[in-house]
N, C-alpha and C positions, 0 to 999 in steps of 0.2 A: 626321304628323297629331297634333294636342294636342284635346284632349276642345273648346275652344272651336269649334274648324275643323267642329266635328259637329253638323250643324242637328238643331234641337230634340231630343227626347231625352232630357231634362234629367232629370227620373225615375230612369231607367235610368243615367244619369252617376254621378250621387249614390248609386245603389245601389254601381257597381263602383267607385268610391274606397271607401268604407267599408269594403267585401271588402280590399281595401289596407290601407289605415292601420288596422284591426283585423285584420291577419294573418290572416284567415279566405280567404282564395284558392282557391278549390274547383277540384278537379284538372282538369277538363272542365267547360265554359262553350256553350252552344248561343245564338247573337244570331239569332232566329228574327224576319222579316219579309217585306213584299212588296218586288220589286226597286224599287231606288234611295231605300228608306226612311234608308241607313246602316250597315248589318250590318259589313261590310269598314271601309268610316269605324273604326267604335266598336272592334271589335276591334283594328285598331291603336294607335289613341288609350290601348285599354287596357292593351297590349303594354307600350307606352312608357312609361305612368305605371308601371307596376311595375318594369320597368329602371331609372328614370330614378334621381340618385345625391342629386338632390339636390330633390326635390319639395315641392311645397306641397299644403295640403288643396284648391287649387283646381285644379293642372294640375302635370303634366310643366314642368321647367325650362325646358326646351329648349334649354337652353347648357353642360351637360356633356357630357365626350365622348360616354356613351350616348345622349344624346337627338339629338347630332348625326348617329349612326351610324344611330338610329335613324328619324331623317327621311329619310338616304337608304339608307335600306332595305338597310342591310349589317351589321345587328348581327350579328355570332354565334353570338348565344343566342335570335335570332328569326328562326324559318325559318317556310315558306307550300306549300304546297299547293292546288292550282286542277285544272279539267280542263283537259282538250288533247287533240290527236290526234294519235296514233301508239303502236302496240301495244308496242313496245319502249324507248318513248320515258321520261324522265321530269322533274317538272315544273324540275329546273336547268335543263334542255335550252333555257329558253322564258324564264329568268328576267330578262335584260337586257330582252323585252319587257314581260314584268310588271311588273317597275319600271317601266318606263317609262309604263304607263296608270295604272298607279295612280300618280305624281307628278305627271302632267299633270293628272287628275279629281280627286285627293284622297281618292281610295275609292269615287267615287260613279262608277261604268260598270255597265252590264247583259252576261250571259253573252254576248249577242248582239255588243256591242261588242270581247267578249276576242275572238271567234272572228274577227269582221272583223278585228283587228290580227294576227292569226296567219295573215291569209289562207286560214281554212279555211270560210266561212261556212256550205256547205251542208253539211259535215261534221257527224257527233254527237262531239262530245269526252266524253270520260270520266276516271276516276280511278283507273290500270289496277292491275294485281298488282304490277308493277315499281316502281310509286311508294309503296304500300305497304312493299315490300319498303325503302325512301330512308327513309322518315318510320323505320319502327323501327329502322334505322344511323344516322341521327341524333339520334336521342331515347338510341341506347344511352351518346353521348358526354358527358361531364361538362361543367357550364356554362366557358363562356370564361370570360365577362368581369362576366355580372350572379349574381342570384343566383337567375335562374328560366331555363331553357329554354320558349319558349314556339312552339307550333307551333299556326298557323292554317292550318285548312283551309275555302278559299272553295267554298262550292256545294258540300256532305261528300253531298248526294242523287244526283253524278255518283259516286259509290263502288258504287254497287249490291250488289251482295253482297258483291264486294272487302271492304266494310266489315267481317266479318266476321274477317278477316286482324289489325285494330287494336282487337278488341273485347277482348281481357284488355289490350293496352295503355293503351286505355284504361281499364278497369276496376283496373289495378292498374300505375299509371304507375312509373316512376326515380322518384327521389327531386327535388324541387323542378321538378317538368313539368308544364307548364299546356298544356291544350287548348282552344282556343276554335273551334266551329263556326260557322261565318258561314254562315245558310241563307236562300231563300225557299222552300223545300217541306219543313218536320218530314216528310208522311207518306210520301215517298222515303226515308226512313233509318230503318236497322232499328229497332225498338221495344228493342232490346237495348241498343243506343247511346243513344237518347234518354235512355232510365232514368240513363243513368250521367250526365248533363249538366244544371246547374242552368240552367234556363229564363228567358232574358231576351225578351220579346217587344215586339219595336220596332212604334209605330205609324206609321201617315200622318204625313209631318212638315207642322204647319201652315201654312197660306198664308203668315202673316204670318212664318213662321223661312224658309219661302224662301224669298222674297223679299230679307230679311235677309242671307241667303246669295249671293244672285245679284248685288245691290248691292257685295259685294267682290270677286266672280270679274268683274263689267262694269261697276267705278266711275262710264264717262263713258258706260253705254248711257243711252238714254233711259227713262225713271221707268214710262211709262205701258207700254213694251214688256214689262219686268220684271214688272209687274204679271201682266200678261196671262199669261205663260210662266209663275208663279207660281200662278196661277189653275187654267192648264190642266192643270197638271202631274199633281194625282189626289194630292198626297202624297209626289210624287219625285223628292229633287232633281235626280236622273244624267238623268230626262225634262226636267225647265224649263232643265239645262243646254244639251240638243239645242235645243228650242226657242229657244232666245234667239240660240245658234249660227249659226240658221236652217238646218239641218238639217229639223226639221219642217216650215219652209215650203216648203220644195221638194217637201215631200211633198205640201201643202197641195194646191199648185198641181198636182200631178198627179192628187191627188182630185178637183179642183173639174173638170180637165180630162175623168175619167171620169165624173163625175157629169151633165157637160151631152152625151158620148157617150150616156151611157143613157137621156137624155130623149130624145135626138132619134131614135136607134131604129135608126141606120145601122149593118147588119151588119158592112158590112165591115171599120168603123172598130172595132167591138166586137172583131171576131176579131182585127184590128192588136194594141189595146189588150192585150189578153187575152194573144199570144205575146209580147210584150214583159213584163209582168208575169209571167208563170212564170218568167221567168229569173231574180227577184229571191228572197231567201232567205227561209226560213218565217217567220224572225223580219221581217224587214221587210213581209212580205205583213200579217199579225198587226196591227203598226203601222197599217198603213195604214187598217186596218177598226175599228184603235181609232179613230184619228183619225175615221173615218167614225161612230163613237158619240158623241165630243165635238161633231162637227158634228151631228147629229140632238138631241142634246141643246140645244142653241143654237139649234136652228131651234125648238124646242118652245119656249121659253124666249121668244122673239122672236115664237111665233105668240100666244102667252097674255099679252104685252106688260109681261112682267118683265126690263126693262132690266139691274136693277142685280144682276143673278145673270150678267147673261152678258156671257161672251167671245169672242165671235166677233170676227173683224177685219174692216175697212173695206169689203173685197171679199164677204166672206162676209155680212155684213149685206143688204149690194145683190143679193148672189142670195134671201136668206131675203125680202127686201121683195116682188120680181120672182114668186115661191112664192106667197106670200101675195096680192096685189094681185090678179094669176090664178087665184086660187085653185085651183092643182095641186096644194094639200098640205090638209089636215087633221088630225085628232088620229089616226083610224084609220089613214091611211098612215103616218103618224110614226113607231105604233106597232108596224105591218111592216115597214118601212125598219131599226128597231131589231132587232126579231129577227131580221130577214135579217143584220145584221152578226153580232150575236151567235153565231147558228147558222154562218155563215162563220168566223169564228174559230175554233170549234169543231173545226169539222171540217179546219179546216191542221191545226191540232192533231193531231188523226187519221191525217195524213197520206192523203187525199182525193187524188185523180186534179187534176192543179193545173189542166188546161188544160177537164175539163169543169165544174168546181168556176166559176171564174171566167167561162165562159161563161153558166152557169147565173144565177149572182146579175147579172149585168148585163142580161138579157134577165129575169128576175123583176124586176129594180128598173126596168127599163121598160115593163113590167105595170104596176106598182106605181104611178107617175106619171102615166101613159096612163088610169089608168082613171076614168072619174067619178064623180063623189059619189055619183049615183044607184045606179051598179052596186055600191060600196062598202057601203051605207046596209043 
């Protein structure tokens, strides 16, 4: 990855070249944002420009040996850390998968995605003593071939107190050793660590740079799809990637399938629904209740008859009309339908009894329809 390949950003680009071409390279570096903002992206991007042998103030060459080595993820002098599961395990053990999701996304996947490539979904990965014990046998050996050793650790809040094991390493690295923490949660990681890490924080990458981005990962999709996935995405491109994939729609189409069970009230098709759905993983249950927030938002959006804010699709439209014309929905339901997803996310989170959890929001969200304006008012 070369800092162009890195939607929006641009800010923060230009901060870490300068750190470069004026030799100021701070030992430990923290890319702190929300998932699929870039974090991973930019710390490679950054890796590379300071290996690279023959650079310009705009990018990494990407045609000397290091930047070759460096796109496939074999330099040397640039090693990764991630979680995973297995208590003995450590993170070489996983690394021909690693590469492998990061050259296919370009940096942009969610933990959720590493764990489905590892086949562990319902598992908690972590970032055990063992792999601590790797990162300081590696940091103890002198550079190959560039002239920094540079050690990224993805997701450093799967460390948990482990972290405590690399806290003088960090704080008083070998000589020419860069840290860079690619996170989505600073307040997982000790406040000891933080101290020691100068703060770059990534925002929401614009509509308009995903989009940008999507047009080269799906040259010949259609304009108006891109769009749409660009729209929906919240700021992230590893989501507008799912979505264009059509990944999301499948979800689409199973929300839309749950949402006309819960209108029509039929237990038994509830309880079906409901033991199928528990066996899907916290991260995709999650999903699914996001996607149930982009669609509530779209239905708000479409009942106030502000077209040109919203994304809904052609199907999705024809139920928000069908809502509306009948008027089963209002502002007040809209705005319980909304908490009700919310407060479900929530509590996955929590790790919640998944079979009465999911019974419950689907017999509340057919309250929540069933009821009339008057009992509502």
């Amino acid at each position: 990855m070369k800092f162009n390949w890195v939607a929006g950003q641009e800010a923060t680009k230009e901060g870490l070249k300068k750190l470069v071409e004026e030799d100021k390279i701070p030992h430990a570096l923290l890319m702190l944002g929300n998932e699929g903002v870039g974090q991973l992206a930019l710390s490679i991007a950054f890796a590379g420009y300071i290996l690279c042998r023959q650079r310009t103030t705009g990018d990494r060459c990407g045609l000397c040996p290091s930047c070759k080595k460096v796109d496939q993820l074999i330099h040397p002098d640039l090693h990764f850390s991630f979680p995973f599961v297995g208590s003995r395990e450590v993170s070489d053990s996983f690394l021909k998968k690693w590469k492998n999701i990061v050259k296919e996304t370009n940096g942009y996947f969610s933990y959720n995605d590493w764990m489905k490539a590892l086949e562990v979904e319902n598992k908690q990965g972590n970032i055990n003593k063992e792999e601590c014990t790797n990162i300081l046998r590696k940091l103890s050996l002198k550079t190959f071939e560039g002239n920094k050793k540079i050690m990224i650790i993805w997701l450093p809040e799967y460390l948990g107190h482990e972290a405590n094991r690399l806290l003088k390493l960090i704080e008083e690295p070998p000589d020419n050793t860069v840290f860079i923490l690619a996170t989505e949660n600073s307040e997982g990681i000790l406040p000891t660590i933080l101290s020691r890490c100068q703060l770059f924080k990534l925002n929401p990458v614009q509509v308009d740079d995903v989009f940008n981005k999507l047009q080269l990962y799906y040259p010949e999709e259609q304009e108006g799809k891109l769009k749409t996935a660009a729209m929906r995405s919240e700021g992230r491109l590893s989501e507008a990637l799912k979505i264009v994939k059509q990944e999301a729609d499948d979800l689409d189409v199973f929300f839309l399938d749950w949402f006309r069970k819960c209108y029509k009230g039929n237990g038994l098709e509830i309880v079906d629904w409901v033991e199928l759905f528990v066996k899907y993983g916290r991260e995709e249950q999650k999903r699914f209740f996001k996607y149930g927030l982009h669609f509530v938002r779209s239905l708000m959006l479409q009942f106030c008859g502000i077209e040109q804010l919203n994304t809904a699709s052609e199907e999705e439209g024809n139920i928000f009309d069908k809502m509306i014309r009948n008027e089963i929905i209002d502002f007040d339901k809209i705005d319980m339908i909304s908490d009700l997803f919310s407060e479900t996310i929530y509590s996955i989170e929590r790790n919640a009894n998944p079979k009465v959890l999911f019974l419950d929001v689907s017999i509340t969200l057919n309250r929540i329809l069933r009821t009339s304006k008057r009992s509502t008012a």
